[in-house]
C-alpha positions as CSV (number, residue, x, y, z in Angstrom):
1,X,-14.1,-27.0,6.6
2,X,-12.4,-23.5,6.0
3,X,-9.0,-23.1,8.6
4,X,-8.4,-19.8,7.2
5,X,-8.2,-16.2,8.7
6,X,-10.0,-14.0,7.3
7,X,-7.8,-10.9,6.2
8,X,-7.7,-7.9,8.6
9,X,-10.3,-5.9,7.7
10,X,-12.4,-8.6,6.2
11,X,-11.3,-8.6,2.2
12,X,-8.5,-9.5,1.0
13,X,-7.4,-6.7,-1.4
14,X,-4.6,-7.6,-4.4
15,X,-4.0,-4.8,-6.0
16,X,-2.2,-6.5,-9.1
17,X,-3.4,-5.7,-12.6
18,X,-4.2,-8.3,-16.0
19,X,-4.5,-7.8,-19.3
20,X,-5.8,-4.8,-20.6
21,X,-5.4,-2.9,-17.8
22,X,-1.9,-3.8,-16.7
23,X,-1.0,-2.8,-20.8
24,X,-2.8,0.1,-20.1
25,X,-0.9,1.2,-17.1
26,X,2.6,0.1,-18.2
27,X,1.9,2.8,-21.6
28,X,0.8,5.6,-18.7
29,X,4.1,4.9,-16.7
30,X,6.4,5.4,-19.8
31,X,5.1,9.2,-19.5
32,X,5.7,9.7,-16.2
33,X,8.7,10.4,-14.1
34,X,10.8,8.1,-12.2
35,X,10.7,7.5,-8.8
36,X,13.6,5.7,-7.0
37,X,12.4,3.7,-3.9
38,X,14.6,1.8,-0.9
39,X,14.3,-2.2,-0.8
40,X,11.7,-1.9,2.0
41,X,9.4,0.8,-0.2
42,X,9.9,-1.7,-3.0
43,X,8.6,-4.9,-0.6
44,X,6.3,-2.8,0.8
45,X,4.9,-2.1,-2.7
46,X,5.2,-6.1,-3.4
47,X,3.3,-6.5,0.2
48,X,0.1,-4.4,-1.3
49,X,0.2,-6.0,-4.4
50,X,-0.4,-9.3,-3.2
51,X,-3.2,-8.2,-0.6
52,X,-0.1,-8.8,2.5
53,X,-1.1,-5.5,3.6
54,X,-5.0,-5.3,3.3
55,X,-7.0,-3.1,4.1
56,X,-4.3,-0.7,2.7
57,X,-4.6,0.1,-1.5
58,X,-1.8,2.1,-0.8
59,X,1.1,3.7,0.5
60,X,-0.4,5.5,3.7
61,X,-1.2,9.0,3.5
62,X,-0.6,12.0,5.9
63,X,-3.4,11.6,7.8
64,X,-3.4,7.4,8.3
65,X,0.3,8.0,9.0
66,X,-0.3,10.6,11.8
67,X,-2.6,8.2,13.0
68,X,-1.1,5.0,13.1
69,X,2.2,7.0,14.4
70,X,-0.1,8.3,17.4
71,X,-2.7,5.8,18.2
72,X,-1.7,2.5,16.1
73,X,-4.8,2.6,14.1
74,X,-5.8,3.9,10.6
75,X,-8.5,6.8,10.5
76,X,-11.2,4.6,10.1
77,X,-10.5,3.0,13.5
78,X,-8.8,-0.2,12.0
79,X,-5.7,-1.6,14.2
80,X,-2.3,-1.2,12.2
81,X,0.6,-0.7,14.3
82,X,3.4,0.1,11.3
83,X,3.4,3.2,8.8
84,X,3.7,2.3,5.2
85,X,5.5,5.1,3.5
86,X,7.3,6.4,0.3
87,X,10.4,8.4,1.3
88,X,9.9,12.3,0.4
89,X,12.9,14.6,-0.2
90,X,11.7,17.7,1.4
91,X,12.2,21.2,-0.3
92,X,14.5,23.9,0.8
């Protein structure tokens, strides 16, 4: 007998990488620049990574956030009542 929830949205989505692919990845990030993030951007990024914040493969972007800011959903409908966001310096 299965007690379990099922994940909002209906699949659990982990977004962590293995083998290959993580050695892959970590060889692309030497090349590119880096990007400081806040403790909260930083457990937000541990949240997606272990599926915490399925449906989301992502930080949120300008339209999800207008969204869930407005009308506590994402644009496909979905309930989600809290942005997740990467501080942005804006430009002068």
């Amino acid at each position: 007998m299965n007690r379990l929830l099922e994940p909002h949205g209906g699949k659990l989505l982990p977004l962590l990488l293995q083998g290959n692919e993580l050695k892959s990845e970590k060889e692309k990030a030497l090349l590119i620049p880096v990007l400081k993030m806040t403790s909260r951007e930083t457990s937000d990024l541990i949240m997606m990574a272990i599926g915490a914040f399925s449906p989301l493969e992502g930080f949120m972007c300008k339209q999800n956030y207008d969204n869930v800011v407005s009308s506590m959903h994402l644009e496909n409908g979905m309930v989600w009542p809290i942005p997740i966001t990467l501080s942005v310096q804006g430009t002068k």
